[in-house]
N, C-alpha and C positions, 0 to 999 in steps of 0.2 A: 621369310627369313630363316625359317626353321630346315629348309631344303639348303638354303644356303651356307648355314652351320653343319652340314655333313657331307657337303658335294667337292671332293678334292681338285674338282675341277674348276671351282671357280676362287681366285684367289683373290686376298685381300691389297690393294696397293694402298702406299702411305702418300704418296704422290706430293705436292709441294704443301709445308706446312706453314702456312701462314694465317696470322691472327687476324678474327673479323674485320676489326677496322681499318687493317690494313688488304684486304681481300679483295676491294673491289677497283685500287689505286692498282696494284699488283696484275689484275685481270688488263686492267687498261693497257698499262705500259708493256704488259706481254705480249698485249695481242697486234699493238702499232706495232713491235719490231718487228713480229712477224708478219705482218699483212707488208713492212717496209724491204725485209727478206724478199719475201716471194716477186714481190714489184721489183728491186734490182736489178735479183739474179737473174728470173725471166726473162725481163728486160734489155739484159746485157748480152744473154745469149738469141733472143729474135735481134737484136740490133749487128751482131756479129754473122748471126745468121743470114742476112739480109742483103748486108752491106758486102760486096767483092771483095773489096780492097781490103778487107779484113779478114778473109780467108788464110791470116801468113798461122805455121804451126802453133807458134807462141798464143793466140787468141783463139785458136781452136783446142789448146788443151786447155787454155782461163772457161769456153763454154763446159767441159767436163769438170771443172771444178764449181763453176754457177749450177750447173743440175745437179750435184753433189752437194753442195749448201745446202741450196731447196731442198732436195729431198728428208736430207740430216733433218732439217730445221722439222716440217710436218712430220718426219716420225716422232716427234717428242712434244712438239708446243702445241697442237690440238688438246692431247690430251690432256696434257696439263692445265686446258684452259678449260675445257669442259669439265673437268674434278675439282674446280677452284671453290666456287662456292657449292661442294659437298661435304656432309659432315666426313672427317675422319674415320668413324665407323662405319659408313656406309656407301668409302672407293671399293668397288669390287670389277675384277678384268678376269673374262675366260682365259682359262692356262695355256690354249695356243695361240689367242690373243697376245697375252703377255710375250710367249714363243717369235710369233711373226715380231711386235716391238723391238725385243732385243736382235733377234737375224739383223733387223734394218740398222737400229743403230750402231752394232759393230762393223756392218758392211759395212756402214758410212764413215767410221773412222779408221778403217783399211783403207778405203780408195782416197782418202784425205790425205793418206802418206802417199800412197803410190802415185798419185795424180802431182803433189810438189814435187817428188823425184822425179817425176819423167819432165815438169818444167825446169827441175835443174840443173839434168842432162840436157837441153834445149837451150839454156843461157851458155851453160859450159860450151857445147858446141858452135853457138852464133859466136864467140867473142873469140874464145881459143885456136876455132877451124874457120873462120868466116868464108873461106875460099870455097869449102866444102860443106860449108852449108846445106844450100840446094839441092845439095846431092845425096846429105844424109837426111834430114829433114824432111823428106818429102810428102807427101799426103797419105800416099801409104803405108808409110811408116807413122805417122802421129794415130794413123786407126791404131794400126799393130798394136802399138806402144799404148794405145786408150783404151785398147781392147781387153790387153793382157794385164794392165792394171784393176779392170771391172770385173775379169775373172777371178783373177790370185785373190782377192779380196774375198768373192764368191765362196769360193771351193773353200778356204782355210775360214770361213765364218760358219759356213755348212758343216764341218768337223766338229767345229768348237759345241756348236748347238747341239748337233747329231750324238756326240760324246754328253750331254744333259737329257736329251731326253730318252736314254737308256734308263734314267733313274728312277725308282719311286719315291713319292713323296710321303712324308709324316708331319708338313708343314704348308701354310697356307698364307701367310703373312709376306707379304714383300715390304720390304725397310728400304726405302729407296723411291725418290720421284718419279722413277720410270725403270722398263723393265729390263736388266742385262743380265749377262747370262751369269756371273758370281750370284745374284739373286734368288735364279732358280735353281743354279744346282743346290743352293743353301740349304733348298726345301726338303730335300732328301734326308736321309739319316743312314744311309748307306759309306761304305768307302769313299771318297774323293781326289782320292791320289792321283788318278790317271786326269783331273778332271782341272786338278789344278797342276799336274806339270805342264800339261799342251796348253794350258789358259798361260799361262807364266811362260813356255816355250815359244809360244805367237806371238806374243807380248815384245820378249825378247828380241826376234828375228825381227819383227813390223821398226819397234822402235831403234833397232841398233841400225837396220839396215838405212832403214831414213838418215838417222841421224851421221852415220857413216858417208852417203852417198853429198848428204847436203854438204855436208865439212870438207870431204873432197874436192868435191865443184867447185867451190866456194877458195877453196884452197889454190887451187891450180888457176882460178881465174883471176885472182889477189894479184900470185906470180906474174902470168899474163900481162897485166893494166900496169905493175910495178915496172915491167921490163920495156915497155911501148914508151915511144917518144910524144905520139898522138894524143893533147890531153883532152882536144874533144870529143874525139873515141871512147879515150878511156873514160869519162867523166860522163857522159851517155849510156856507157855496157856500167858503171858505180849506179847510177841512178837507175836501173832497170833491175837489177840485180837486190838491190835493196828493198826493192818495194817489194818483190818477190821471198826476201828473207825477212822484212815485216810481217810480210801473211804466215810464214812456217813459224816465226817466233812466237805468235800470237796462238797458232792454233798448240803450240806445244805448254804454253802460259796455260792454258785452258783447258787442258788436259792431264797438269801434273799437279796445278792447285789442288783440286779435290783430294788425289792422293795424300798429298801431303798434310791438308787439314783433316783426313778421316786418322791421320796417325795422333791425335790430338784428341782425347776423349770429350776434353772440356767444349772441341770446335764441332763435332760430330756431325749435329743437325746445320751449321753452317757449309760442312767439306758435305751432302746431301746434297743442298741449293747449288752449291759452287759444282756438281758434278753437273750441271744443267749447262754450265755456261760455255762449253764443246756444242752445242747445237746451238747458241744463241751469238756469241761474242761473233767467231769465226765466220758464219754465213751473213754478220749484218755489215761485220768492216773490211771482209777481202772486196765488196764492189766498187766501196766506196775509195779503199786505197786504189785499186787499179781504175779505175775510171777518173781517179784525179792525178794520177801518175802516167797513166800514159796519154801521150800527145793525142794519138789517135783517135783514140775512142772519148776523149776529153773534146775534140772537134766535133767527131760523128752526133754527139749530144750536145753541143750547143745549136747546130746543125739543125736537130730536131725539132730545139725548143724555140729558136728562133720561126720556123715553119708555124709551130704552133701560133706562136702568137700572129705572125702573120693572117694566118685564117680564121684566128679570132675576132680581128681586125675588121674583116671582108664583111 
């Protein structure tokens, strides 16, 4: 311990703060939604993967959001679940440890926007242009478009990080379940100016440009279904469209809670907990809303389990 009390490199995490008795109920139920995650998302994307007929863009950018779940969900609930029953004094995470954590989970909540956008340029254009579809849509364009979303994320999370670990540290403490990057530049005692405009300036760009692009879409496709005579057109492109704006609502519910509870001194250590729930709510109900929403993949898995049983049977 005595190494450990002078080594800047190895920091202290506060990781989820939950009381004995309640600590091993907490382990359970974190570790079934997680083991319930990874079985979905996986799931959904070998089952898409699989299946032809399920190769149309719209479920090949739903798999870039199933491997984004998963991934989100392991950068955070492992370790969370392995510090559960650790004393409080004695969470400790190496500093590029903590480094790699945060990289992952800002990645994961960049490709989280850019991956809805590009599904909701993809609804915009089935329903608006359906003639031209096929034409715009095409397989390689959904790379393009998956590609250049995994990058952007990439590069402007690499900045973010790259701008922290210029800093020295005079602190060792992380006040926080898990590790991001407000966390560690925190450790510093140096300027932070440059450190919170680009953190605040991504922030900005990630969250307007989503919110921007989804309200558009959303907007011109209203028009669209209002101006159509078709109401089982329209009433098909309403119901696909919503499921799809249940999954961004949710992931935005779970992204701006914490905020909002950390402006709350008296809610502090609950807006902490509530920052967990962007890696937990979002990867365990987008498979389930789409897998019971859409027709398809609602068949492909009865499909399955029908099979199953059959061979159980034998």
């Amino acid at each position: 311990m005595e190494n450990i009390s002078i080594n800047m490199d190895v920091l202290q995490l506060e990781g989820l703060k939950v009381t004995p008795q309640y600590s091993t109920l907490a382990f359970v139920l974190l570790l079934i939604i997680y083991i319930f995650i990874l079985l979905s998302n996986v799931g959904l994307v070998l089952l898409i993967t699989l299946s032809r007929s399920l190769h149309d863009p719209m479920y090949l950018l739903l798999c870039n959001m199933n491997i984004n779940d998963a991934f989100g969900a392991t950068t955070v609930i492992p370790k969370l679940l392995s510090s559960m029953f650790t004393p409080l004094s004695d969470r400790y995470v190496l500093y590029m440890d903590c480094v790699l954590q945060a990289f992952c989970a800002h990645f994961h909540a960049g490709t989280s926007h850019a991956v809805l956008m590009i599904m909701a340029f993809d609804r915009y254009v089935a329903i608006c242009n359906p003639l031209r579809y096929a034409t715009i849509m095409t397989g390689r364009m959904v790379v393009k478009l998956s590609v250049a979303a995994w990058v952007a994320a990439f590069v402007s999370v690499a900045i973010l990080l790259g701008l922290t670990l210029r800093l020295s540290r005079c602190r060792r403490a992380i006040v926080n379940p898990y590790c991001d990057n407000a966390s560690l530049f925190k450790l510093s005692c140096q300027n932070l100016l440059v450190n919170h405009i680009y953190g605040l300036g991504s922030a900005v760009v990630i969250l307007g440009s989503s919110l921007g692009c989804v309200a558009l879409t959303y907007l011109r496709i209203l028009v669209t279904c209002l101006s159509s005579r078709n109401k089982v057109v329209n009433s098909r492109a309403l119901k696909t469209c919503a499921t799809h704006l249940a999954v961004y609502l949710i992931m935005l519910v779970s992204s701006f809670t914490p905020m909002i509870m950390h402006r709350k001194p008296q809610w502090a250590d609950s807006g902490k907990v509530a920052s967990v729930m962007f890696f937990v709510v979002p990867p365990a109900l987008d498979p389930i809303i789409y897998g019971l929403q859409c027709k398809e993949l609602r068949h492909k898995i009865s499909v399955l389990f029908q099979r199953k049983k059959v061979m159980d049977s034998c």
